[in-house]
BAMIRO-173142 format. One record per residue (C-alpha): residue number from 1; x, y negated, z. Coordinates in Angstrom, 1 decimal. Layout:
BAMIRO-173142
SITE_seq_east_north_up
SITE_NUM_X_Y_Z;
...
END
This chain:
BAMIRO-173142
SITE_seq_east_north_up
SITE_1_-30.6_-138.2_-9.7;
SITE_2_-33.4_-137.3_-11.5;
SITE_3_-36.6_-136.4_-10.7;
SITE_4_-38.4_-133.0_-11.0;
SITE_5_-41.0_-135.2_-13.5;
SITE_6_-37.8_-135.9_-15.4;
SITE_7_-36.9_-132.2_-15.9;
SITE_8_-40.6_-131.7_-16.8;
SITE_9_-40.3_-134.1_-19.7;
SITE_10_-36.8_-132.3_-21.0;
SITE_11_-39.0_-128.7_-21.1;
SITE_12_-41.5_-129.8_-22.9;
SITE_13_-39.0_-132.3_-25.5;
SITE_14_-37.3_-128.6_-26.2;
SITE_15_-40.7_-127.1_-27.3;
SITE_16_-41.4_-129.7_-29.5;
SITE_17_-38.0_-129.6_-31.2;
SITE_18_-38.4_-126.0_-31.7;
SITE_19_-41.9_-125.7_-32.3;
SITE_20_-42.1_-126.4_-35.7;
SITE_21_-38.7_-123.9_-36.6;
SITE_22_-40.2_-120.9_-38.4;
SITE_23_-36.8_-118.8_-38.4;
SITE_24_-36.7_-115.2_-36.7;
SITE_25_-33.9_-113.2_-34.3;
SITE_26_-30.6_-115.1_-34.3;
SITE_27_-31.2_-117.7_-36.5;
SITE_28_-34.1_-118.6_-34.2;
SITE_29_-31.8_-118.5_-31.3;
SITE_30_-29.2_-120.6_-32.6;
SITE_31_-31.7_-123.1_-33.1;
SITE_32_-33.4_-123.0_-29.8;
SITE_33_-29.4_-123.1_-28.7;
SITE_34_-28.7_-126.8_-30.9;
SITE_35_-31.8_-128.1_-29.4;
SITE_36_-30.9_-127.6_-25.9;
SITE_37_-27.3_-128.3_-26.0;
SITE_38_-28.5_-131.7_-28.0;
SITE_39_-31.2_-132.4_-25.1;
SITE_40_-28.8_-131.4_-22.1;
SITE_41_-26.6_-134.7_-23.9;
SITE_42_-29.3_-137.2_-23.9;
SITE_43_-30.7_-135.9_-20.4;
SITE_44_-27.2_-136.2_-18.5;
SITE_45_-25.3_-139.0_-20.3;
SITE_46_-27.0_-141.6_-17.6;
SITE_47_-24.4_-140.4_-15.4;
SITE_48_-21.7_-142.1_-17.9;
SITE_49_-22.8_-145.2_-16.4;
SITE_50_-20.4_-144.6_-13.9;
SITE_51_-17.4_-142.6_-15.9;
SITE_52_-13.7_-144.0_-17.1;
SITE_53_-11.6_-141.6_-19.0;
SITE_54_-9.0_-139.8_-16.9;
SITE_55_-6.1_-141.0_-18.9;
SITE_56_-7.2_-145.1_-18.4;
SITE_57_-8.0_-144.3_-15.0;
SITE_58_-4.6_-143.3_-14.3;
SITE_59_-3.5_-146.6_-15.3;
SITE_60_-5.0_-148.6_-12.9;
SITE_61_-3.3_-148.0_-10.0;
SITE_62_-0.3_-150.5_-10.6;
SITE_63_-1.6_-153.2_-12.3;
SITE_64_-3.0_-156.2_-11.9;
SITE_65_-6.5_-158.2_-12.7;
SITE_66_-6.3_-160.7_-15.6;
SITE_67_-9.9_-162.9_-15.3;
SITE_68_-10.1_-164.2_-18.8;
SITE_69_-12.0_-167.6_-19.1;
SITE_70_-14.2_-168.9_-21.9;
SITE_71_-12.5_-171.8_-24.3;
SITE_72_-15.0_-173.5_-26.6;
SITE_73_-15.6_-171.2_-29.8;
SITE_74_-14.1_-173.8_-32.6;
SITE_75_-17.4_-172.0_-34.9;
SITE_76_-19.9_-173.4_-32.3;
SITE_77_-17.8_-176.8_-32.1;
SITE_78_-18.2_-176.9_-35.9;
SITE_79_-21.8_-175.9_-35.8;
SITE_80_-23.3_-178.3_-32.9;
SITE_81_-20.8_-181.3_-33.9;
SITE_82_-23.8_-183.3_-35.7;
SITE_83_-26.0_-183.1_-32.4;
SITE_84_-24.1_-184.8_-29.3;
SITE_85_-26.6_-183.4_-26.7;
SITE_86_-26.4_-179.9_-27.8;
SITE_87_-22.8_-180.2_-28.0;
SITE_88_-22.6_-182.2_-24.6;
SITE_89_-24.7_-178.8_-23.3;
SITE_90_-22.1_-176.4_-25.0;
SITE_91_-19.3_-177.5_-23.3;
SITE_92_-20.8_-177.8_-20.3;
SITE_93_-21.9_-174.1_-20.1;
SITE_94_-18.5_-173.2_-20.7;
SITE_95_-17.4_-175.0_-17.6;
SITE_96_-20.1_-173.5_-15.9;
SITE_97_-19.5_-170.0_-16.9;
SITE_98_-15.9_-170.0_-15.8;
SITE_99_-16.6_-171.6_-12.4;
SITE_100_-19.1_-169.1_-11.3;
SITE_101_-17.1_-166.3_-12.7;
SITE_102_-14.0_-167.5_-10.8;
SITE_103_-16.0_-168.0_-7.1;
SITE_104_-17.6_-164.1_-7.9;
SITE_105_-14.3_-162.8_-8.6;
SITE_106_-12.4_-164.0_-5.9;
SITE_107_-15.7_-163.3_-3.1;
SITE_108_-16.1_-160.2_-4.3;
SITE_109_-13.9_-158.2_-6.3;
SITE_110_-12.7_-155.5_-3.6;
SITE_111_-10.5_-153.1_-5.7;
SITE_112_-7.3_-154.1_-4.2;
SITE_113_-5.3_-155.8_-7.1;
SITE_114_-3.8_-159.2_-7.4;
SITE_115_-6.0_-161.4_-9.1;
SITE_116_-4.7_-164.2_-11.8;
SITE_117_-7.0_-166.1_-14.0;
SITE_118_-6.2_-167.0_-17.3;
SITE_119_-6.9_-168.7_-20.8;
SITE_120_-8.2_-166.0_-23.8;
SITE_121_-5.3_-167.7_-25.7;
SITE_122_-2.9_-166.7_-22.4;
SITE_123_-4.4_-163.5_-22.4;
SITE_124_-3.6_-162.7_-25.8;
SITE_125_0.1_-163.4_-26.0;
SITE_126_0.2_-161.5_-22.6;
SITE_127_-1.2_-158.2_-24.6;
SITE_128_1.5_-158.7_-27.1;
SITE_129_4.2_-158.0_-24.3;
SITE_130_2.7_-156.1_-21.0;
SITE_131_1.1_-153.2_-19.9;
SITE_132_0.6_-154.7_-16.5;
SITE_133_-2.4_-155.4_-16.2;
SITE_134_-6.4_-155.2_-16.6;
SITE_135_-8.6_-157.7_-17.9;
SITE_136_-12.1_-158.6_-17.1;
SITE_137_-14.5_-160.9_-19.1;
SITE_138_-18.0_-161.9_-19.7;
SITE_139_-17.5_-161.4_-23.6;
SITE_140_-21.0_-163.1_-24.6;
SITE_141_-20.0_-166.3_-24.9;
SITE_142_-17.6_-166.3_-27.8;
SITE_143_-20.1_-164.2_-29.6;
SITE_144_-20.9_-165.8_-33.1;
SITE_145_-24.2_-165.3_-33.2;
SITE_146_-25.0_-166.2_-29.7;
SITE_147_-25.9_-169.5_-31.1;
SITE_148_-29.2_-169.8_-28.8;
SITE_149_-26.3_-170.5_-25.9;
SITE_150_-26.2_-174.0_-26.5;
SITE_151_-30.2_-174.7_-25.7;
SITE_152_-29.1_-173.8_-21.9;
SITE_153_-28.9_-176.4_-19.4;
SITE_154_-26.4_-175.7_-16.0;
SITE_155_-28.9_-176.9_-13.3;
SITE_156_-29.8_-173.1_-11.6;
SITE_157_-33.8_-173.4_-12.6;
SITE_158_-33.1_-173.6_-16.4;
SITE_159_-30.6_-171.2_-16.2;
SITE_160_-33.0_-168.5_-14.8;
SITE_161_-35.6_-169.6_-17.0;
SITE_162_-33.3_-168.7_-20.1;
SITE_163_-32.7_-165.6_-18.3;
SITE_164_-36.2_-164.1_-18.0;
SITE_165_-36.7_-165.2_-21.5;
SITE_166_-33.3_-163.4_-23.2;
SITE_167_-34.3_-160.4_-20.8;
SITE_168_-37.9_-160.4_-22.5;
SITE_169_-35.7_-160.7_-26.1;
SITE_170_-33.4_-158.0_-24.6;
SITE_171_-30.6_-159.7_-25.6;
SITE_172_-27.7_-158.7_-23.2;
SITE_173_-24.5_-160.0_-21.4;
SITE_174_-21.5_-157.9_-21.6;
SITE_175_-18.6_-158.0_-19.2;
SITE_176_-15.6_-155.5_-20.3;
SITE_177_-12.8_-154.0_-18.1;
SITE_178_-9.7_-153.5_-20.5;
SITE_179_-6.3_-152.6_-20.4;
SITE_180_-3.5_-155.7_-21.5;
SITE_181_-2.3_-153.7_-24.3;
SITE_182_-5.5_-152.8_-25.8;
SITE_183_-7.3_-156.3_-25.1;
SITE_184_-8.2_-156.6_-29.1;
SITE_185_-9.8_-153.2_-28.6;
SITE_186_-11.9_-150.7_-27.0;
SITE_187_-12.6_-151.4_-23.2;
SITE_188_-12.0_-149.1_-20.7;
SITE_189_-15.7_-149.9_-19.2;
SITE_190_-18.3_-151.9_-20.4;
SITE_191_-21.3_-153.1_-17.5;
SITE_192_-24.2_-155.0_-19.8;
SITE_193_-25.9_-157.8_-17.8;
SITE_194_-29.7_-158.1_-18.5;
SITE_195_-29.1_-161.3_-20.1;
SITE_196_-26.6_-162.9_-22.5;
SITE_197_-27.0_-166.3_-20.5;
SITE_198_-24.2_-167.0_-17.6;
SITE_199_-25.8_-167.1_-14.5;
SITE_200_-24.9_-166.1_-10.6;
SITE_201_-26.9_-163.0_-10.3;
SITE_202_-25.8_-161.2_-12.9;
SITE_203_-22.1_-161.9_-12.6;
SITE_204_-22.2_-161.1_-8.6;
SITE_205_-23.7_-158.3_-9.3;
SITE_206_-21.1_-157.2_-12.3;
SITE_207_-18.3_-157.7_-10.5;
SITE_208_-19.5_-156.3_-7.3;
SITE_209_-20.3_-153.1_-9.4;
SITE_210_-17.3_-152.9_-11.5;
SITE_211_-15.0_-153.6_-8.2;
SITE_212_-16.7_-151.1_-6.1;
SITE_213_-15.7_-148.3_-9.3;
SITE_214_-12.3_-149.6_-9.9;
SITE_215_-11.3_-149.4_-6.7;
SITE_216_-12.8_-145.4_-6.3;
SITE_217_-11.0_-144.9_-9.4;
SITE_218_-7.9_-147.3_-8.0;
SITE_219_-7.8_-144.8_-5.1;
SITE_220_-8.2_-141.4_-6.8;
SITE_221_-8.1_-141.8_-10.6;
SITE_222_-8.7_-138.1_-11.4;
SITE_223_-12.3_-138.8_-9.7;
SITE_224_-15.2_-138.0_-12.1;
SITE_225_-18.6_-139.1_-12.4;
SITE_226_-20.1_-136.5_-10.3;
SITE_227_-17.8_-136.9_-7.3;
SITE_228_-18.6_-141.1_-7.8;
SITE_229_-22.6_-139.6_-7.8;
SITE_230_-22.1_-138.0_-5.1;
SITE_231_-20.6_-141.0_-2.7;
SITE_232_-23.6_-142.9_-3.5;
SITE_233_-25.7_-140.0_-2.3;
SITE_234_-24.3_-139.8_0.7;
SITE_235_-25.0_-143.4_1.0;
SITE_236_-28.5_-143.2_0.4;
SITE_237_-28.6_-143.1_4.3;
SITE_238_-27.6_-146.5_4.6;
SITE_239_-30.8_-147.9_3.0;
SITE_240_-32.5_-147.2_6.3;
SITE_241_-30.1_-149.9_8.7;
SITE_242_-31.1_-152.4_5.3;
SITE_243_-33.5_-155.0_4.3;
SITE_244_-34.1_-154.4_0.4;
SITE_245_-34.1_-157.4_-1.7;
SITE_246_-36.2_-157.2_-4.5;
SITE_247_-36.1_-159.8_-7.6;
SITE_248_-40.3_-160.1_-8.1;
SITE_249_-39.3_-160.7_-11.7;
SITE_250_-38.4_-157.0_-12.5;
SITE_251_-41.7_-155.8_-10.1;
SITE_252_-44.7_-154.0_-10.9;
SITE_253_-48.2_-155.9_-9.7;
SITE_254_-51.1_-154.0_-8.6;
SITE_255_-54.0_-156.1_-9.1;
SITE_256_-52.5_-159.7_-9.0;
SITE_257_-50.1_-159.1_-6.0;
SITE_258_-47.1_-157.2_-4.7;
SITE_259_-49.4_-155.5_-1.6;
SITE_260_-48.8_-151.8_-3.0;
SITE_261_-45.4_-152.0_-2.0;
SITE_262_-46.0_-152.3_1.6;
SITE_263_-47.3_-148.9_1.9;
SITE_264_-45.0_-147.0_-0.6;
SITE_265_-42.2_-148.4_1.5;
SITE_266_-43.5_-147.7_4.9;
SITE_267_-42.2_-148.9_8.2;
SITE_268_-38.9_-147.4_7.6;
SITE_269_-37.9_-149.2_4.9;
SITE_270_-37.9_-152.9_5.6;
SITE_271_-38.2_-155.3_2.2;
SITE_272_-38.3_-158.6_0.8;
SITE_273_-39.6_-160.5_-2.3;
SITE_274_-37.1_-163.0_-3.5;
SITE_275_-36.0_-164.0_-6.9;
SITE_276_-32.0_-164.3_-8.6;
SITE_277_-31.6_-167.8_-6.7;
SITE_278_-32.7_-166.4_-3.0;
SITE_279_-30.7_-163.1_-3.3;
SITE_280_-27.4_-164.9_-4.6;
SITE_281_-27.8_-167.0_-1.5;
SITE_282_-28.0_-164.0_0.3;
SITE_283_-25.2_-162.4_-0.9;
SITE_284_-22.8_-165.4_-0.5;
SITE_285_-24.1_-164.9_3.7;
SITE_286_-22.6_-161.0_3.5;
SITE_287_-25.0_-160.4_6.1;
SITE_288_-24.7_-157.2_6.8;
SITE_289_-28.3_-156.3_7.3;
SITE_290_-28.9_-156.6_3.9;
SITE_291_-29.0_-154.8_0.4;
SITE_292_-30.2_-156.2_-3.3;
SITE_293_-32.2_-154.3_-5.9;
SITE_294_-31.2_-154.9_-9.9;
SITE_295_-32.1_-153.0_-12.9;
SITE_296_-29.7_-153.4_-15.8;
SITE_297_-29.3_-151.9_-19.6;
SITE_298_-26.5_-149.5_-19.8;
SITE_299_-23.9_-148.4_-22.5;
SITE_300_-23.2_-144.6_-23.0;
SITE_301_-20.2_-143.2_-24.7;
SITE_302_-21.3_-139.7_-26.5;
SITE_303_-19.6_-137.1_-28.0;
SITE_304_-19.5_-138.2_-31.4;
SITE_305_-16.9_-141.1_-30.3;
SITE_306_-19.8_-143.7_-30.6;
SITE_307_-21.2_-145.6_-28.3;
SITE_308_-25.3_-147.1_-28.3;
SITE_309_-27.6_-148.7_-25.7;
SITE_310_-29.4_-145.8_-24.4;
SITE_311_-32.4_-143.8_-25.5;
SITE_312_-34.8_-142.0_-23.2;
SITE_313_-35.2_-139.2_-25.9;
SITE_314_-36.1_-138.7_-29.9;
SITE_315_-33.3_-138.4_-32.7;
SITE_316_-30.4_-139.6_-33.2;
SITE_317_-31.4_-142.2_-35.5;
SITE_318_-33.3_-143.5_-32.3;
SITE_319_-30.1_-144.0_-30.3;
SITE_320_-30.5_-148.1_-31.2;
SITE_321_-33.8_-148.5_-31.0;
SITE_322_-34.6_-147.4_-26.8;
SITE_323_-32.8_-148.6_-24.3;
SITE_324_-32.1_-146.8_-21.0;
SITE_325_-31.7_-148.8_-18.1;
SITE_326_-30.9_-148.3_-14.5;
SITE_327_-31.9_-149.2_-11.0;
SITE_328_-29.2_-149.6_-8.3;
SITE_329_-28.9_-151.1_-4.9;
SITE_330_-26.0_-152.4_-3.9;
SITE_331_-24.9_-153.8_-0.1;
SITE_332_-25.1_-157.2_0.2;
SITE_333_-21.7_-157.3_2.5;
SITE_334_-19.9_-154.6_1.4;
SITE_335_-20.7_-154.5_-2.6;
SITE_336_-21.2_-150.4_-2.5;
SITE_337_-24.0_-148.7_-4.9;
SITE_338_-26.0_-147.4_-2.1;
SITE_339_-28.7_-145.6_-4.7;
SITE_340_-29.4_-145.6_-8.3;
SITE_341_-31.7_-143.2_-11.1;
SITE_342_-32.4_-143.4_-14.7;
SITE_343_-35.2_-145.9_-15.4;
SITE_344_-37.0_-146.0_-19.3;
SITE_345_-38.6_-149.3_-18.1;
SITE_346_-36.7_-152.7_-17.1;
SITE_347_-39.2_-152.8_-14.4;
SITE_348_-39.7_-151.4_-10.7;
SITE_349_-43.2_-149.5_-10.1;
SITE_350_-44.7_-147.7_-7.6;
SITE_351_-43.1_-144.3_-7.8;
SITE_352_-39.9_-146.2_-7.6;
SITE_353_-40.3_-147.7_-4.5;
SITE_354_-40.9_-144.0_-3.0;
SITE_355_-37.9_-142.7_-4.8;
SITE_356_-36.1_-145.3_-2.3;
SITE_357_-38.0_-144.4_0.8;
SITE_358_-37.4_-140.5_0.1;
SITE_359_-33.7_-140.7_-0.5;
SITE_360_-33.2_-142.8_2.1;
SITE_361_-35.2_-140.6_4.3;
SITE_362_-34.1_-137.0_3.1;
SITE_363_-30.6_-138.1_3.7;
SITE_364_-31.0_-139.4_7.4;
SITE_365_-33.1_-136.2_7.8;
SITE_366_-29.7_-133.6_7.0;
SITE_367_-27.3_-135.8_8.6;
SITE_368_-28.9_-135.5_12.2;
SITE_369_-26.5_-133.1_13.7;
SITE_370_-27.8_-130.6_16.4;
SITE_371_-26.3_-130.7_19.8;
SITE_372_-24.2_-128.1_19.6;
SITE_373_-22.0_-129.3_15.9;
SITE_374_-22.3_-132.6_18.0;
SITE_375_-20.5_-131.1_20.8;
SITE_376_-17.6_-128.8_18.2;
SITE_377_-17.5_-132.6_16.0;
SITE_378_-16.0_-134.3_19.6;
SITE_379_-13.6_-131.6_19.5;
SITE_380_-12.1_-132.6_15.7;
SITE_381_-9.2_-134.3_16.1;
SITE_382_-9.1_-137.9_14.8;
SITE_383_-8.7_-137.9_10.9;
SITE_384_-5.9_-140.2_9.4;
SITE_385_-7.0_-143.5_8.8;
SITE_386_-7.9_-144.3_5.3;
SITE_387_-5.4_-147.2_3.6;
SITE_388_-7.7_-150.0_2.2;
SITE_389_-7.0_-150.6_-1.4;
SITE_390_-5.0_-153.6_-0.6;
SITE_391_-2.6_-151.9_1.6;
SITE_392_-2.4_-149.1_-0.8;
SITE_393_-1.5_-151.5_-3.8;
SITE_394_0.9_-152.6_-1.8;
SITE_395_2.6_-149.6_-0.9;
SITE_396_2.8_-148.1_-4.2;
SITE_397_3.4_-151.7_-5.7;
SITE_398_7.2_-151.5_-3.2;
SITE_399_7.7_-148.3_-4.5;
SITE_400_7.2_-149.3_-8.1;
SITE_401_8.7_-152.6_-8.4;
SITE_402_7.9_-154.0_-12.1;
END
């Protein structure tokens, strides 16, 4: 959803591509052509962050979840075997890591299919003989040159504090959604946490946004990114009924405080300052008054059958040097994407905080219906209720015995 600033910036990166091009007639054209087609791809891959292929998404349907669990990395074993407190600290974080994935995953992953959680040694004799299943893991942590992991202590302050400080470093988490039978290769989507380090926050909020597309895509798997778009749009509404939760370590200060906020986000948009440890709290309530603000680093599969961190703009010898991020806000109770847009900054400002308040507001403003389509909407007969993902696993799963 990009702004009209946004499109402002695209006109005038096309002017500076082609300004320096000395060609005449249809040479010139053809130029003027490359550089637009080339901008239109940087300017609308964002929306990638929320695409599967058709072909994997058809897949989905009938199988079921594989959680893969971390095992201690024999190379970091090797490496940390001469200090007993860093290896002490290794192991632990493994334990840690798979105990807050498994309480996310089974809180909230809504998409509907059977959930099993298994070894990365069960999980790879499994992709030797089944195409039943998708697998989700936080891959970060059997990542060779992760070797900074083992500094982390579990207690929740210290993990935090490594988390501001890898998100400084920009050195991210990745958690990948894969199908069984290609588990030693490419995933079928890929959400990058802000930090490499295992914490609460980041995998609620990973699973929460991966379930919430799997089960869109579990429902309808020919759905594309722009009808996916669109659903959040039309939830942009529900920002008004919700407190926003904002983590103050990804704010802008004015001065030395958080003040401006109170009157970008006026009266009609209740918030509140909190940090990763409040709003996990939060989440684990599902109060239902309630939605969270993140802002995470996004991969985007291009054309050229690569993939890269995103760039805001430049060549394509800049594609792994700027990173694009993006903002979304997701309900506490229900883990929907209520809003998101494109962000070149990992951190909220003041024009964000009215990009909030407007969608929110435009929204509420074309929804009200006048008395009369109030009237002819009584009149519709009642549609066919919807089958929740479970219920519709379940009835293809009888169909489809396997």
């Amino acid at each position: 959803m990009p702004d009209s600033g946004y499109q402002i910036k695209k006109l005038s990166g096309i002017r500076h591509l082609v300004s320096g091009i000395k060609f005449s007639g249809n040479m010139y054209k053809i130029q003027l052509y490359i550089a637009i087609l080339f901008l239109g791809l940087c300017s609308s891959s964002y929306a990638q962050m929320f695409e599967f292929s058709p072909k994997d998404a058809s897949k989905l349907p009938m199988r079921r979840l594989l959680v893969v669990l971390q095992e201690e990395q024999p190379e970091m074993l090797n490496r940390l075997k001469k200090d007993e407190v860093k290896l002490a600290r290794y192991k632990a974080l493994i334990q840690y890591s798979n105990s807050i994935l498994k309480k996310a995953v089974l809180n909230f992953w809504r998409a509907g299919q059977p959930i099993r959680f298994v070894t990365l040694e069960e999980c790879l004799k499994i992709s030797d003989t089944s195409q039943s299943f998708i697998t989700l893991e936080f891959t970060s942590l059997r990542q060779n040159e992760n070797v900074q992991l083992h500094h982390l202590k579990t207690d929740t302050s210290t993990i935090y504090e490594a988390r501001r400080e890898l998100m400084r470093r920009k050195e991210y988490g990745f958690f990948e959604l894969k199908l069984i039978e290609r588990f030693r290769g490419a995933s079928v989507y890929t959400f990058v946490t802000p930090s490499s380090a295992p914490n609460e926050y980041d995998f609620i909020t990973a699973v929460q946004f991966i379930s919430a597309l799997t089960k869109e895509k579990f429902l309808e798997p020919k759905m594309t990114s722009k009808d996916y778009e669109q659903l959040i749009q039309q939830d942009n509404k529900k920002l008004v009924n919700r407190v926003l939760l904002a983590d103050t370590n990804v704010l802008t200060k004015h001065g030395k405080s958080f003040d401006y906020i109170r009157q970008e986000y006026d009266s009609m948009g209740a918030y509140q300052l909190s940090d990763p440890k409040g709003i996990v709290e939060k989440i684990y309530s599902g109060d239902t008054n309630y939605a969270y603000l993140n802002i995470v680093p996004y991969i985007d599969p291009i054309a050229r059958g690569q993939s890269f961190l995103g760039t805001g703009g430049g060549n394509i010898n800049d594609y792994d040097k700027t990173v694009y991020y993006i903002q979304f806000i997701l309900d506490v109770a229900s883990g929907d994407v209520l809003y998101y847009d494109k962000s070149q900054e990992n951190i909220v400002n003041m024009r964000d905080w009215k990009k909030y308040l407007r969608a929110s507001k435009e929204k509420k403003e074309k929804e009200k219906p006048s008395s009369e389509s109030s009237q002819q909407e009584q009149k519709k007969p009642e549609k066919t209720k919807t089958l929740t993902p479970q219920q519709h696993y379940q009835n293809q799963y009888q169909q489809n015995q396997y």
